[in-house]
N, C-alpha and C positions, 0 to 999 in steps of 0.2 A: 435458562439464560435470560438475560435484561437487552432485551433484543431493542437498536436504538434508529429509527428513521434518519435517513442521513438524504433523501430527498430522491429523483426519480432518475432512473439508469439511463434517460436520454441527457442526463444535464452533463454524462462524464462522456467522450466522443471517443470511438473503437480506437483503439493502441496510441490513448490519451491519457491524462490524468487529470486530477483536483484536487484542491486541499481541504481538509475539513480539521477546525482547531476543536480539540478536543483536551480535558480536564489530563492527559498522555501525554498532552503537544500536540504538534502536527502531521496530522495521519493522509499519509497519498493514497489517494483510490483510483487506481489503474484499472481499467476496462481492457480486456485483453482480446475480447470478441464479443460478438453480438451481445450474450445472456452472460459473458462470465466477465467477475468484478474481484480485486484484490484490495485489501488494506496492509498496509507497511508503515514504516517510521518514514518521513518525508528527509530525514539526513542519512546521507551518507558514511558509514563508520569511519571512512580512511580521512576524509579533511572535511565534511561536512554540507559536502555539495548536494543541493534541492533535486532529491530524485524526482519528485512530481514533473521538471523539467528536462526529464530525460528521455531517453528512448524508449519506449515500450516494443517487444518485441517478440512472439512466441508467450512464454508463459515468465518472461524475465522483463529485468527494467538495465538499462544504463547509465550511471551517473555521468552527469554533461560534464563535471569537471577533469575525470581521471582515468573515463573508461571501463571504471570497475562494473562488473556486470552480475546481478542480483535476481536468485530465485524466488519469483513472488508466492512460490507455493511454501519454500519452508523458511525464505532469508539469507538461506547463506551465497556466501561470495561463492562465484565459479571462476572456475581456472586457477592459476597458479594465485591469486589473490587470497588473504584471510577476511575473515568475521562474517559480522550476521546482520541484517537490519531485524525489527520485530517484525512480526505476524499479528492479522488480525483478524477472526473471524468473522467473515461474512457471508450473506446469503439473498437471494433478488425474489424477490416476493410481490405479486403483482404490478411490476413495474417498476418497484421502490428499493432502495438499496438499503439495507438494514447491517448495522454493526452490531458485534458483541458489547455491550456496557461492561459486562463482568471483567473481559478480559483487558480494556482498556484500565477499569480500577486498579487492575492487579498490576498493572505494567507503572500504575504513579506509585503503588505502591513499595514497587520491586529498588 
């Protein structure tokens, strides 16, 4: 994997997020607790509301515009809701938040 520095785990604040524009778009990186960090698609599938500006909460995010509520482990919508946001792997390496490059290609690809 093309492991990518995205910068240090205190810059994202616990059941917060941030945005990082990436060669994909725009990828939210949810911090969900102390050491654990998520990457997703920063929109929304149902009308395109900035989940970065949403709730974080447990291991899910919520869109501020509609409520729809999003598993940051695999993306997809909970509850009687449809679709997905993307996934993106990541992982916290002395302190520093590192992305998958591979799988962001694969997503401008896709």
């Amino acid at each position: 994997m093309n492991w990518i520095d995205l910068g240090p785990l205190d810059a994202v604040p616990e059941r917060g997020a941030r945005i990082v524009k990436t060669r994909a778009g725009c990828v939210a990186l949810f911090r969900t607790g102390p050491d654990e960090v998520f990457a997703a698609s920063n929109t929304c599938p149902h009308k395109g509301g900035p989940l970065s500006e949403g709730i974080v909460h447990g291991r899910h995010v919520t869109c501020p515009l509609h409520n729809w509520v999003f598993d940051l482990e695999t993306g997809e919508a909970q509850g009687a809701d449809e679709g997905r946001i993307a996934t993106y792997p990541v992982r916290i390496e002395e302190g520093r938040i590192l992305i998958d490059g591979d799988a962001l290609a694969v997503d401008r690809a896709a």
